[in-house]
N, C-alpha and C positions, 0 to 999 in steps of 0.2 A: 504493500500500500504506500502511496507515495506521501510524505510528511506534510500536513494540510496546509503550512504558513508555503514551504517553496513553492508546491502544486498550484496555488492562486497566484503568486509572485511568477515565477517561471513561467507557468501555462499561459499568462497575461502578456507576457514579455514577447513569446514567439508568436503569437497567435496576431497580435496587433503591428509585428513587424513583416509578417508573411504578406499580408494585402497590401503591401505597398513596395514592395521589392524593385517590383515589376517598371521603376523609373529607370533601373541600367541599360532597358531596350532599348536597339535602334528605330530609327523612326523613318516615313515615308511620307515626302512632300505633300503639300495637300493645302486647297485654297484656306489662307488664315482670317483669323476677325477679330474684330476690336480691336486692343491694344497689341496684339502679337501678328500682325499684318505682317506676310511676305515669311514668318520661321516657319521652320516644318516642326514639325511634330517632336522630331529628337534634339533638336534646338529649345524647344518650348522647356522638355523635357529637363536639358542640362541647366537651362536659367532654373527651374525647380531645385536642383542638385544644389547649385552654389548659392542658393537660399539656404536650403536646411544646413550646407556646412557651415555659413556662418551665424547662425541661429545658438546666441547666447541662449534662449530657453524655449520649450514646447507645451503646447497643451495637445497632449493626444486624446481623442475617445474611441473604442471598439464599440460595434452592436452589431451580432451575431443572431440570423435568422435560423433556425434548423428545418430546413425540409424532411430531415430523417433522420431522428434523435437517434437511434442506432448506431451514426457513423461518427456519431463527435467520441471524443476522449473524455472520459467522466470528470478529467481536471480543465476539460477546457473553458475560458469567460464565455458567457452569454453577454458580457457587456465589461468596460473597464474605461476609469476615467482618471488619467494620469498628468500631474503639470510637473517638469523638473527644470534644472536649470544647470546648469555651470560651477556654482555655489554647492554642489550637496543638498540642496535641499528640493524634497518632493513632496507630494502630494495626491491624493486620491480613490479611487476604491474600485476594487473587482469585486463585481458579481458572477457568480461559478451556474454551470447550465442546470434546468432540470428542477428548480428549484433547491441548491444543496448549500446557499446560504452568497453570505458578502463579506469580503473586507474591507475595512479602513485601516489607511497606513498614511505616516509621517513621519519623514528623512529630515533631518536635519545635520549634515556633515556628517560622523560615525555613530550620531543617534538613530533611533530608530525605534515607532511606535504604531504597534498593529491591533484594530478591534476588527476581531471575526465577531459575529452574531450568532446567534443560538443555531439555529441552523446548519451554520458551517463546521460548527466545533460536532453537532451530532452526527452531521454526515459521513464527518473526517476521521472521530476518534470511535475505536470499536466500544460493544458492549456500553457500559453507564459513564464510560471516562470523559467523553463530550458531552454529556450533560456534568460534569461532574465539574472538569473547565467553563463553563457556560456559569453553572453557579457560584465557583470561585470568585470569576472575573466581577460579576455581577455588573456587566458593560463597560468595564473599564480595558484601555488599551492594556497590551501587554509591552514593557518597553525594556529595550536591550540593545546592545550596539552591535554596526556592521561587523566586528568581528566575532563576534556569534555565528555558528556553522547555520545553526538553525533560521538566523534572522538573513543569512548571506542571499537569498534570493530575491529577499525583498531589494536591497545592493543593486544586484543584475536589472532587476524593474523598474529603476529608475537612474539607470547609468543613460547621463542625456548623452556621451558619445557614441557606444553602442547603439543605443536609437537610431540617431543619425543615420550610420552608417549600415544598418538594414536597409533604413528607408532609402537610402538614397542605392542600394542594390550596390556592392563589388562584383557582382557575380557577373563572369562575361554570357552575355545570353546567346542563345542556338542564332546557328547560321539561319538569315534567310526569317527570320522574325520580323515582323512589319507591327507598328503604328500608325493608326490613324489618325485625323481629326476631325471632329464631329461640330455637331453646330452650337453656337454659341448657347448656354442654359446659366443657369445659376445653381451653388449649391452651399451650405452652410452661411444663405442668404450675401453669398458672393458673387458675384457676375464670372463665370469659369470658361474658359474651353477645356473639352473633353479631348482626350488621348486615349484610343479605343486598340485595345491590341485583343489577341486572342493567346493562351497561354496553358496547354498541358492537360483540355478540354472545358476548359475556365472561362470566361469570359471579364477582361481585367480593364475597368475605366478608371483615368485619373484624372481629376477636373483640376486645373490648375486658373489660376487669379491671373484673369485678363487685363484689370484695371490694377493699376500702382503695381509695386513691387509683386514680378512674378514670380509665383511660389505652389507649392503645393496645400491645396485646399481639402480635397478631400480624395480616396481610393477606393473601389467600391471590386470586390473579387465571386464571381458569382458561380455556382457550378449545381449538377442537380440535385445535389445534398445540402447544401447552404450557400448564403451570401452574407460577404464579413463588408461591412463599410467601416473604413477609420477617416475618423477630420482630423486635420492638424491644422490648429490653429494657436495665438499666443506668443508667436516669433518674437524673441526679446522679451516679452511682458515680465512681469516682475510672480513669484511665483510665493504663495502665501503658504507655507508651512509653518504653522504656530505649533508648537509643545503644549500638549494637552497640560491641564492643571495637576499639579502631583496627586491631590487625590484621586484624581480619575486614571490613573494608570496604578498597573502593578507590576516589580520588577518579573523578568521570566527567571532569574533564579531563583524566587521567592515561589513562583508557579511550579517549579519543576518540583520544590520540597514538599510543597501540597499534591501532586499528584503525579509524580514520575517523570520518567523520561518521557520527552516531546517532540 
C-alpha cells in the first residue's frame, strides 16, 4: 500500500505535469490570430517555454474527468490546487478520486504542514488506524520538515523547478509529430489560441494567451478513459503560504508516538 501523505503528494505531482508535457512538440504553420499573427504553432509554443522558464512562481490547478473509474490508479487526484514559488514556499490541496478524501498542505522553506481529512486518513490507513489518526489530529495539520522521509513528497509537489521543466517537456518528441492551430477561443476567461496536436491516441490542446505576454494558459489531454485539464496561471504572483497557528497543528513525531509508524 502506498504511504497516504506521498500517494497525494507524488500522484499530484505526475498527474498534473503529464497534461502539459506535450509543449516540446514540433509544430506546423498555420494561419495565426490576434496577437500571434504570422508564428506557427511551435513558435507560439517556445514563447510558452520561455514564459514558464522565467516564471518566479505558479499557480497550477488539475481537474480530472473519469470516463472509467476502473482505469485510474487508486492514488490518482480527481483535482489539485497548487501555488509555489522560488522562495520554498507553497500552497494548496489535493483531492484523491472516488471519493477517498483531500489534503491541505503548506511549505514554507524546510517547513512543512499537511491536513488530510477524515476520509483520507480512512481510506489510506488499514483497519481502525485512520480513524484513529483522524481522531488524534482532531483537524489539525500535521507539521514536520522537508527532511522527513515521510513528508519528502510533499518537497517533490511543490519543487516550482521541476514543475517547470515537465511542463515545458525535455522530452524530444516522435518524428513527424505535427501541431496545429485552431481558432481563436478563450479559456480560464483568457482570450487563447489553441495548439491542437494528436499524441499516443490522446487528443492534446494547449491554449496559450494571445493578448500580452505569451504564455501558457491552460492544457487540456483527452483520451477514452478520461480528460485531465491543468491552468496555469499566477506567473510571478506572490504566493500566500501562512503557518497554521500552533495550536492547530500537531508535531508528526508526537503523531507517530500516539499511533505508530506512518
Amino acid at each position: 500500500m502506498p504511504h497516504p501523505i506521498r500517494a497525494a503528494a507524488a500522484a499530484a505531482a505526475s498527474t498534473l505535469l503529464a497534461a502539459a508535457v506535450a509543449l516540446a512538440a514540433p509544430g506546423a504553420a498555420s494561419a495565426a490570430e490576434d496577437g500571434l499573427n504570422g508564428l506557427s504553432a511551435e513558435e507560439i509554443a517556445e514563447r510558452a517555454r520561455t514564459a514558464l522558464r522565467g516564471a518566479a512562481s505558479l499557480h497550477v490547478t488539475l481537474d480530472q474527468e473519469q470516463f472509467d473509474g476502473s482505469t485510474s490508479a487508486l492514488e490518482d487526484p480527481a483535482a489539485a490546487d497548487l501555488a509555489m514559488d522560488e522562495e520554498g514556499r507553497c500552497a494548496g490541496t489535493v483531492t484523491l478520486t472516488r471519493g477517498r478524501g483531500a489534503v491541505e498542505l503548506v511549505k514554507r522553506g524546510e517547513e512543512v504542514w499537511v491536513r488530510p481529512d477524515r476520509a483520507f486518513w480512512e481510506a489510506q490507513l488499514p483497519g481502525g488506524q485512520g480513524r484513529a489518526a483522524a481522531d488524534t489530529l482532531h483537524g489539525r495539520y500535521v507539521h514536520g520538515t522537508t527532511r522527513d522521509g515521510v513528508l519528502a513528497a510533499v518537497t517533490e509537489a511543490c519543487d516550482l523547478d521541476s514543475l517547470k521543466e515537465d511542463l515545458i517537456g525535455e522530452a524530444t518528441p516522435d518524428e513527424g509529430a505535427r501541431m496545429a492551430k485552431g481558432a481563436a477561443t478563450t479559456a480560464a476567461a483568457t482570450p487563447v489560441v489553441p495548439l491542437l496536436r494528436q499524441e499516443d491516441g490522446e487528443r492534446v490542446t494547449l491554449y496559450v494567451a494571445s493578448e500580452g505576454p505569451t504564455h501558457l494558459v491552460q492544457a487540456t489531454r483527452t483520451s477514452d478513459a478520461k480528460e485531465e485539464t491543468v491552468t496555469v496561471t499566477g506567473y510571478g504572483a506572490p504566493v500566500r503560504a501562512e503557518a497554521p497557528d500552533e495550536q492547530d497543528t500537531l508535531d508528526l513525531t508526537t503523531l507517530r508516538d500516539r499511533l505508530g509508524p506512518l
